[in-house]
N, C-alpha and C positions, 0 to 999 in steps of 0.2 A: 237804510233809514236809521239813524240816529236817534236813542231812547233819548236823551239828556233834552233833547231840541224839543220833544214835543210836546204842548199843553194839553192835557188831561182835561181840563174845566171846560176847551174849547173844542177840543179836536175828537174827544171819544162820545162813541154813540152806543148805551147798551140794545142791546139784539142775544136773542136766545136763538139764532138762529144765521148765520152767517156761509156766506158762498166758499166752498172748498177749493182748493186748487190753488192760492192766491199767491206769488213769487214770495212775500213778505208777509212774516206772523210772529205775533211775542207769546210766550209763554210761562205763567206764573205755576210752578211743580212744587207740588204739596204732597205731604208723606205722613202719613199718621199727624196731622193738623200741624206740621210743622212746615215752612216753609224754606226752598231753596235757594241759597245764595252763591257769588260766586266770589272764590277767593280774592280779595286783595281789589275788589270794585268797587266802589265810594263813589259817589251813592249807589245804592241797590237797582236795578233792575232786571226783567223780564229776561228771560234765555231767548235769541234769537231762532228763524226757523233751523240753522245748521245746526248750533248750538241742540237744540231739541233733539233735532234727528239723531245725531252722533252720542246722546247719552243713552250708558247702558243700565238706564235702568225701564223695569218692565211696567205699561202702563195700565190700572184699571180703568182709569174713566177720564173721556176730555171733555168739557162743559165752555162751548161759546160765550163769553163774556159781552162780545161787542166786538168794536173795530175802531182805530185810531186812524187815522187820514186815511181811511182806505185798505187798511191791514189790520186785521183780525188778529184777535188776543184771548187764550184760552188760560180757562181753570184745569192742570192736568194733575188728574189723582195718579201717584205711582203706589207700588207694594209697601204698606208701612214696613216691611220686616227689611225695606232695600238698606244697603250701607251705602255710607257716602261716597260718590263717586269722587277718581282723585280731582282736585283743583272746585273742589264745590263741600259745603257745609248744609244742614239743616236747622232754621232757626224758629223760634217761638214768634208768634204775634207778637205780643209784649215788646222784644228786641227790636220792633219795627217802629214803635210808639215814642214818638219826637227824634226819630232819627233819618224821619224822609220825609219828603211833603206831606200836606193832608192829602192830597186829591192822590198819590199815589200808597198812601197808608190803606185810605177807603177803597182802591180796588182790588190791593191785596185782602183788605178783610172781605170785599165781594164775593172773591174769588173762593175761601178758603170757607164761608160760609154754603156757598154753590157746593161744595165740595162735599162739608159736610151732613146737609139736605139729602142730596142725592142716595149719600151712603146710606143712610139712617131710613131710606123710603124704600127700600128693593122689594118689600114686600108690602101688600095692604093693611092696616090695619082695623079693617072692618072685616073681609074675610079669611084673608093670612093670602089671595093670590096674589104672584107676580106683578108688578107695575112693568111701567112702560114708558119712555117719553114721549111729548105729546108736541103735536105739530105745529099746534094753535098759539102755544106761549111757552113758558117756563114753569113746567109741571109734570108729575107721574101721574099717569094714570092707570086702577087696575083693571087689566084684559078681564077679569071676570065679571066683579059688579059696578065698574068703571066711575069707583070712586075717587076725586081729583084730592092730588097734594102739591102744597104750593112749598115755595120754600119760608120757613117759619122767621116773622118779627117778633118782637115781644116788646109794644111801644112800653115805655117807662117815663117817669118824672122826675126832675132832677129840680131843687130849689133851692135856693138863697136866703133866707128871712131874715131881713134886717130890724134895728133897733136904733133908732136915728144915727148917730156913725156909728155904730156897734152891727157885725156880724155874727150870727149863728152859726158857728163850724162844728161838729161831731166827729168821736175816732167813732170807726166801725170795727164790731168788736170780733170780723171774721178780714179787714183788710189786710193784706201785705206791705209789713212797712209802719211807724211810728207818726202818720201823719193825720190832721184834721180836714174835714172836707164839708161839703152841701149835705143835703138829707136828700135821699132818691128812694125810689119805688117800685114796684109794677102797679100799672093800672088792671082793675078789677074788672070781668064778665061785666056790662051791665052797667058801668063807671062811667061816665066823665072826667075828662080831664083836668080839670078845675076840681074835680068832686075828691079825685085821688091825688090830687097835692093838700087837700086840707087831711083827706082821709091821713095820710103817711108820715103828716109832721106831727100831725097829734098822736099818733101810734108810737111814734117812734121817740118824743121826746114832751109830748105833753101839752105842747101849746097849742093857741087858738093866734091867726093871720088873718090877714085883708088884703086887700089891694091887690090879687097878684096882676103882675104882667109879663105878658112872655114875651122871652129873651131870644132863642133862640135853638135849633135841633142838631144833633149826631147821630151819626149814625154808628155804633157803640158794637163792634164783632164779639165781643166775649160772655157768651159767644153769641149772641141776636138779637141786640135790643136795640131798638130807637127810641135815644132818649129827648125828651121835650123841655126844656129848660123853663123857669119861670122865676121870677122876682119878686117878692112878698115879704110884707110888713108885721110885726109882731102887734098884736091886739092885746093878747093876755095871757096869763096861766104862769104856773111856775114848774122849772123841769121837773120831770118823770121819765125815767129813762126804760126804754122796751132795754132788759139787760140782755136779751139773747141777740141784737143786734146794732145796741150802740153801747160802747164799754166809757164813752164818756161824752158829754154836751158842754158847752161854752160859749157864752157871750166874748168877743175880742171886739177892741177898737180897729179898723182901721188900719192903721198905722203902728201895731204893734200884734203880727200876728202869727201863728205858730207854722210847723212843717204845714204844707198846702200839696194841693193836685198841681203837675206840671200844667204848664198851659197849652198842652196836646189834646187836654179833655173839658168838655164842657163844666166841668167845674171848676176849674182854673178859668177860663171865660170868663165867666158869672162873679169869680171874687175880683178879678181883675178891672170889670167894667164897671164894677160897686166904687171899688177904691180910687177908679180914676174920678168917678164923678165928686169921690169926698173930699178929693184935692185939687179939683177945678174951683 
């Protein structure tokens, strides 16, 4: 089966729980949250089942993803302390971000997220016992007081606020890199969604919005947020900047606008589908 051929949007079904034995399996090998590549392949993908078999490195934990046309695709944890085997590298998420599909960006960050859950749960944290995986779905559960752990989201907000052609871009004052972007969040215990896009632009730069409408979701690995995108209009106030987390705000036109988010992330979307409509 040939990775390149098959469609991800159409062809994969996730399953935390998939039939063993199968002629054909891909496998996505992570190492200290870094993931496995293989030399000199363009584009990136999955280690076949030989491939798999034949690498000498030692494995902690392999986490069912799902199954592509009928062949099963696993999250496999090896030893962070492993070195790289000859003819393979270990790469960063980040490295993978606009440099492969989305649909195949998002199963490696599935994958590396499963990954990271799993590690992070080995023990309970309500009584310190052992977990356990659980039959029912995708979860630890502990053998003592059989308390469930799911693998952790962290929804978030991401927004736009416009000012008739004039965009809201902010640097953030903890980002990597000299560029302007959306204003984002977490949403609060207790919040709405709508409640924490007002909450986070006034927090964050001072102003009072209307209008939002949402644009659209991602699903965001670093390391587990989904975020919710939205579109909204400026009402009032004049900036105030949170300095512990935006080192600077600005109104731009349009059509004259500074470094930006690639358009691998929803906020490059959001500037993008602004811009197209000020020049339709």
């Amino acid at each position: 089966m040939d990775w390149q051929h098959l469609n991800l949007l159409e062809d994969f079904v996730s399953d935390h729980n998939v039939p063993e034995g199968a002629d054909t399996s891909w496998h996505i090998v992570i190492s200290d949250d870094e993931i496995l590549t293989i030399d000199g392949e363009h584009p990136w993908r999955p280690l076949n089942q030989d491939e798999w078999r034949w690498l000498d490195l030692e494995r902690v934990a392999q986490h069912p993803l799902g199954h592509i046309g009928g062949a099963p695709i696993y999250a496999c944890e090896v030893d962070p302390e492993a070195d790289n085997p000859e003819g393979y590298e270990f790469e960063t998420l980040w490295s993978f971000l606009g440099q492969v599909d989305e649909p195949v960006f998002y199963m490696i960050g599935r994958a590396k997220q499963i990954v990271e859950w799993h590690r992070n749960h080995q023990f309970c944290g309500q009584c310190g016992g052992p977990t356990e995986s659980s039959d029912a779905d995708r979860s630890l559960r502990c053998k003592s007081c059989r308390q469930m752990f799911y693998p952790r989201l962290s929804p978030s907000i991401i927004v736009l606020v416009t000012r008739g052609d004039e965009l809201l871009l902010a640097r953030n004052a903890h980002a990597r890199g000299n560029f302007y972007s959306t204003l984002a969040g977490f949403i609060e215990p207790g919040e709405s969604v709508e409640a924490a896009v007002h909450r986070e632009v006034f927090e964050e730069v001072g102003l009072s919005i209307r209008n939002l409408e949402y644009f659209s979701s991602q699903s965001w690995p670093f390391p587990n947020s989904l975020m919710l995108g939205f579109h909204a209009e400026y009402e009032s106030g004049e900036f105030v900047l949170q300095e512990e987390e935006i080192a600077d705000a600005q109104w731009f036109r349009y059509d004259n606008l500074p470094h930006r988010p690639a358009m691998a992330s929803i906020s490059g979307w959001l500037i993008d589908d602004f811009v197209r409509r000020c020049q339709d």
